[in-house]
C-alpha positions in Angstrom: 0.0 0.0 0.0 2.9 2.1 0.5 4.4 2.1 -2.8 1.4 4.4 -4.7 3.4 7.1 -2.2 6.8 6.1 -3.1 6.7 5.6 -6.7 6.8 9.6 -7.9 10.0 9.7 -5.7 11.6 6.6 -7.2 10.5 8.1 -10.9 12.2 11.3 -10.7 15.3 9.8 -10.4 17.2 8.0 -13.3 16.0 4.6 -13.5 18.5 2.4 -12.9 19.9 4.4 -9.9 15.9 3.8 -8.4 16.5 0.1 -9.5 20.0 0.2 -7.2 18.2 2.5 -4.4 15.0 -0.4 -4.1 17.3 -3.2 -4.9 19.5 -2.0 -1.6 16.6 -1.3 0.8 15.4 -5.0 0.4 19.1 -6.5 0.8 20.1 -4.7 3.5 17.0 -4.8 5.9 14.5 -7.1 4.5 13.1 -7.2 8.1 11.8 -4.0 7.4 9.8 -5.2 4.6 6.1 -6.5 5.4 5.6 -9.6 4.8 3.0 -10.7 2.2 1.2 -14.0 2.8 -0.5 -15.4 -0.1 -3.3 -17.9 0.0 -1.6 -21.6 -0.6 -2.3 -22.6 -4.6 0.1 -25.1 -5.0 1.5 -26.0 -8.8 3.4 -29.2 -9.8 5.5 -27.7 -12.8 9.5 -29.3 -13.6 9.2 -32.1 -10.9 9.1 -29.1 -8.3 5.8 -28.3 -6.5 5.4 -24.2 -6.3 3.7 -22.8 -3.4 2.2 -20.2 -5.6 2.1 -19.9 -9.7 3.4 -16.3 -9.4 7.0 -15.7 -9.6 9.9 -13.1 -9.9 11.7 -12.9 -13.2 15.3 -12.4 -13.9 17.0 -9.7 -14.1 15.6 -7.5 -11.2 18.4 -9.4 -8.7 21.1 -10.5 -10.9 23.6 -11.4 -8.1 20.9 -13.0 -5.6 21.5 -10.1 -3.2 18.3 -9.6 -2.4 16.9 -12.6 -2.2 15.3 -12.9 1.4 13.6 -9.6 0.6 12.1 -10.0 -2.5 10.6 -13.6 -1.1 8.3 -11.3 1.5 6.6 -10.1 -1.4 4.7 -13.4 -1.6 6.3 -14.7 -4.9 6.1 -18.6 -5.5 9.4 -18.8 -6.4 12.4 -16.4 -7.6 14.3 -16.3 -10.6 17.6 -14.7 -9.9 20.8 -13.8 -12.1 21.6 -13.2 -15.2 24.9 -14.5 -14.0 28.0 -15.1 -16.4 30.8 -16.6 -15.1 32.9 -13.2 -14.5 32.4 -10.5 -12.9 31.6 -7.6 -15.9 30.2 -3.8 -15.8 27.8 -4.1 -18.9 26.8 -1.6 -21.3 27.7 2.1 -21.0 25.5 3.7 -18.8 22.7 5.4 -19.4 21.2 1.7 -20.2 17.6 2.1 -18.6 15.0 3.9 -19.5 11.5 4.0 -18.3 8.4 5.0 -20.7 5.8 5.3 -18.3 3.2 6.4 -21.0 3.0 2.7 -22.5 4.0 1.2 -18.6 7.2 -0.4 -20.4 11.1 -0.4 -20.3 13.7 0.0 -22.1 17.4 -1.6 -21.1 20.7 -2.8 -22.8 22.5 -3.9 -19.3 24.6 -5.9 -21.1 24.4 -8.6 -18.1 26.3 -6.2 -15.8 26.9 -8.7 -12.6 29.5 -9.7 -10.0 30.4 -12.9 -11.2 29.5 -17.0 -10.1 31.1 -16.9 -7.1 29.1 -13.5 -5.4 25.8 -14.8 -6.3 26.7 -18.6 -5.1 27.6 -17.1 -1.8 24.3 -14.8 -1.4 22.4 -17.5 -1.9 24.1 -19.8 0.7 23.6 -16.9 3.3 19.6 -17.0 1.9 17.4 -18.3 4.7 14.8 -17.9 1.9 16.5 -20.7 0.5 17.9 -22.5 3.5 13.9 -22.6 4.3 13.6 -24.7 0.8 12.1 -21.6 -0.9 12.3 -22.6 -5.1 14.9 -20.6 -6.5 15.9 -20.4 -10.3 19.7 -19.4 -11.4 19.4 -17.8 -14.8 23.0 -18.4 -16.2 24.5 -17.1 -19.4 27.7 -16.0 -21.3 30.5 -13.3 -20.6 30.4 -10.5 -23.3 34.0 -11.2 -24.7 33.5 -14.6 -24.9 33.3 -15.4 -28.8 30.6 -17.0 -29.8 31.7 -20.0 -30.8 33.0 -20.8 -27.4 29.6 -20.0 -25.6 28.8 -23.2 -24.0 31.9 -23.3 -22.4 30.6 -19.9 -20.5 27.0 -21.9 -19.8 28.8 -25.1 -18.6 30.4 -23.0 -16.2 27.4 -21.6 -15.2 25.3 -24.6 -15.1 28.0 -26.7 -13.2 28.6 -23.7 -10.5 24.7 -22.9 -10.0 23.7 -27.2 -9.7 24.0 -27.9 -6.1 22.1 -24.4 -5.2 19.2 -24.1 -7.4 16.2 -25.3 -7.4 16.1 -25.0 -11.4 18.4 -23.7 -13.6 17.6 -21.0 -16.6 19.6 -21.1 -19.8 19.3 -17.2 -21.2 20.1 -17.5 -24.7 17.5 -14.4 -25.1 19.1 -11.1 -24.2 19.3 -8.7 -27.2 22.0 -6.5 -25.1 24.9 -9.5 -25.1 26.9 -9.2 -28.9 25.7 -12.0 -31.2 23.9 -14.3 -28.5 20.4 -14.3 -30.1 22.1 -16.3 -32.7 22.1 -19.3 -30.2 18.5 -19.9 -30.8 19.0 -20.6 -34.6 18.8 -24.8 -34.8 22.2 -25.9 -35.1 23.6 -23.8 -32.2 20.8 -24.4 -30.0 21.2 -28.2 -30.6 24.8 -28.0 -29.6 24.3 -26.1 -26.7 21.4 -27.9 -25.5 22.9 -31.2 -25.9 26.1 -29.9 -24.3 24.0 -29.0 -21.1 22.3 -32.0 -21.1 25.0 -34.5 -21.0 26.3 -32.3 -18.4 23.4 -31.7 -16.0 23.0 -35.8 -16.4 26.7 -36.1 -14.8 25.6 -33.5 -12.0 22.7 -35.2 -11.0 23.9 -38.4 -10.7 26.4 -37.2 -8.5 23.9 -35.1 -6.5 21.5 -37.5 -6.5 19.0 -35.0 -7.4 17.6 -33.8 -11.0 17.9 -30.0 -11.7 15.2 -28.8 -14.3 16.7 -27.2 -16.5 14.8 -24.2 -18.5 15.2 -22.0 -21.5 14.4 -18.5 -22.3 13.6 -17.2 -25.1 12.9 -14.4 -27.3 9.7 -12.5 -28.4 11.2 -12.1 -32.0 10.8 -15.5 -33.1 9.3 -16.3 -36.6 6.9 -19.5 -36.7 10.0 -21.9 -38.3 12.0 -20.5 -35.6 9.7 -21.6 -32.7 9.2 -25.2 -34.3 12.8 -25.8 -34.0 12.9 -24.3 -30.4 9.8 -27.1 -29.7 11.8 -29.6 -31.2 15.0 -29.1 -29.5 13.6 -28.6 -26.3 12.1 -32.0 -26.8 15.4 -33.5 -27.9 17.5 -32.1 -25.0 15.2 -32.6 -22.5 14.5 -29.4 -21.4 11.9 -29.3 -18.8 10.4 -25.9 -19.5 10.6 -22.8 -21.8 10.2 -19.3 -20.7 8.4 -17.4 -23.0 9.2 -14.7 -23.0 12.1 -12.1 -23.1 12.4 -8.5 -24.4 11.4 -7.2 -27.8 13.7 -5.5 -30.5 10.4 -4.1 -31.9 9.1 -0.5 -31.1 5.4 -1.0 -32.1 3.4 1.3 -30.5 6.3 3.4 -28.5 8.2 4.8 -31.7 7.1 8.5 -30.6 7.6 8.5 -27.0 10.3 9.9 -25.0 13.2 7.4 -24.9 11.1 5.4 -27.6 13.9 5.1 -30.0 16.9 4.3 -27.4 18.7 0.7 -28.1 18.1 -2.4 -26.2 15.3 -5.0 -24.8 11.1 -3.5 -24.6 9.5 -4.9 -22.1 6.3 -4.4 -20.0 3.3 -3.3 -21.6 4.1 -3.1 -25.2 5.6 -7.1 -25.5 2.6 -8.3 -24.2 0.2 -9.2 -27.0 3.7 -11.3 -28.6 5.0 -12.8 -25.5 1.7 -14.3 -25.3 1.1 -15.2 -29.0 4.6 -16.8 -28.9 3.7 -18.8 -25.7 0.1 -19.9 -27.1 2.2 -21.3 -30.3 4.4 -23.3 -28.4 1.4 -24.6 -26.1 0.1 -26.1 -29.5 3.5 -27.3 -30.9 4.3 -28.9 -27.2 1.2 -30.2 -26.1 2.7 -30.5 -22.8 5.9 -31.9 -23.3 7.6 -29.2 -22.2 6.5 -27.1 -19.2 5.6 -23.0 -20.1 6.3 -20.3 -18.1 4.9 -16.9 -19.2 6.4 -13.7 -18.6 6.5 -10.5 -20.3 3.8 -7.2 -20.1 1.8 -9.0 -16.9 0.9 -5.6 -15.5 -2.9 -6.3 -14.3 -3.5 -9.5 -12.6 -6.1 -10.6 -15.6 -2.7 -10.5 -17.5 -1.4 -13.4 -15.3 -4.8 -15.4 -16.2 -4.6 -14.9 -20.5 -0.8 -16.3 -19.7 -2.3 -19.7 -18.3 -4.8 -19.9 -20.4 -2.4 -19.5 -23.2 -0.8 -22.5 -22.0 1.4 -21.6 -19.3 2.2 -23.2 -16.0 3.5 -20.6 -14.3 4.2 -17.0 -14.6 6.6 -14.3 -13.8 6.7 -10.9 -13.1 9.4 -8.0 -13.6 8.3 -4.2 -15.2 5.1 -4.9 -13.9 6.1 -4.7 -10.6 8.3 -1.0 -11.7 4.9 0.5 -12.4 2.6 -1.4 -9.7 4.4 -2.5 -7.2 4.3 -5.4 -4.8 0.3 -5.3 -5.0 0.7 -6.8 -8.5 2.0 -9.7 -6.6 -1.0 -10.7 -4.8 -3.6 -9.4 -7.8 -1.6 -11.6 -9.7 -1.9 -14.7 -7.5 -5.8 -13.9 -6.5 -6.9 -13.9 -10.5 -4.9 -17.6 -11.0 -7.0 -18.9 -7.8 
């Protein structure tokens, strides 16, 4: 109830420093952070069973800092990262931007992010997570990693994030990382995926556990495109797809202030295609591959036209930059 009273002082300052200012408060004193208790609505989805179908996307807490925090908001489960395997700084700043007239966001971070080994040791100090809170570790590549040698970078990843998460996310979506959208075409996405599989076979039988392993991808997808996403998810193994990321398209926001600046839409303006792209794979899948919808859920009837799309679950992010933490629970009460 608060944030209506707190959001025209986030908004008139630049929007990533807001990001780091919110981002702070719920690290260093999530204590001070009321606690949202959501109604029980449990989902089997990946072999995991979700308290709630409502959860946090990545991107909001790339190195886990903030993870006890975030979990009072009543999420289901948490998405945190994108992690590469070194540190980097990302994208000349400025890299946000904020078009509140069509409730979305503009970004080219560029995965800016401490590295593995910060967000592996945030999430051991979690209670969230000691507490068996369901936690996803969205992993992908270093910027000056060539392309070719990509799934070294996600090997990394996915070896360093196994024993900590409750699922792992393979971002091969970003538009902001150099060349990595190319990973989604069929012959690099078989390689990759087949890479990860072998590997996350080896971890698990050492573990004695199975970590799902998901894939996210893009908006911008063509329908030849999406079949051979289906087929490879199939192929791998890949226990879910998460559909979807930002759009390189403008539609709709071309005149706005900051309209024109470079990087990932999201919020309002990817809806209609995040969902069309999910509903397409719901047909090509017919449930062999678990959905997750994410992308311009800022009313909780948006959460509802995700699942009946053919989703599982859903996530939220820019939503919650224009809403708030109510968006949480109006989320969860429309899925109930």
């Amino acid at each position: 109830m608060l944030y209506p009273l707190l959001r025209p002082l986030l908004f008139s300052l630049d929007a990533e420093r807001a990001h780091d200012l919110t981002l702070g408060t719920l690290a260093r004193a999530p204590s001070l952070i009321p606690a949202l208790h959501l109604p029980a609505r449990p989902v089997q989805c990946m072999g995991l069973t979700f308290p709630n179908p409502v959860g946090l996307a990545a991107g909001l807490d790339k190195n886990g800092a903030a993870i006890d925090g975030l979990a009072r908001l009543g999420f289901g489960f948490i998405e945190i990262g994108t992690i590469t395997p070194r540190p980097q700084p990302g994208n000349p700043k400025p890299r946000m931007f904020r078009l509140p007239a069509a409730q979305g966001i503009i970004n080219r971070m560029g995965f800016n992010n401490l590295g593995l080994d910060v967000l592996i040791a945030n999430v051991e100090r979690s209670r969230y997570v000691r507490a068996g809170g369901i936690l996803g570790i969205n992993i992908g590549k270093n910027a000056d990693t060539p392309i070719e040698r990509a799934v070294d970078d996600y090997l990394i990843g996915l070896r360093g994030a196994h024993a900590h998460a409750s699922y792992i996310t393979v971002n091969i979506s970003s538009p902001n990382t150099k060349n990595l959208r190319q990973l989604q075409g069929s012959d690099e996405l078989n390689a990759l995926l087949g890479a990860l599989d072998a590997e996350r076979k080896t971890l698990d039988a050492g573990a004695g556990r199975r970590v799902p392993l998901a894939l996210k991808i893009a908006p911008d997808l063509d329908e030849a495109q999406i079949d051979a996403i289906a087929d490879a998810a199939v192929r791998h193994h890949i226990d879910a797809l998460i559909a979807t990321n930002t759009t390189l398209s403008r539609e709709g926001v071309e005149t706005l202030p900051h309209g024109a600046e470079s990087g990932g839409l999201s919020g309002a303006p990817v809806r209609s295609r995040s969902t069309a792209v999910l509903a397409a794979l719901a047909q090509r899948l017919a449930g062999r591959v678990a959905l997750i919808g994410v992308g311009g859920i800022t009313e909780g009837h948006h959460a509802r036209e995700k699942i009946d799309a053919g989703a599982q679950l859903v996530q939220l992010y820019s939503g919650l930059i224009y809403r708030g933490p109510a968006l949480v629970a109006e989320a969860a009460a429309a899925l109930r």
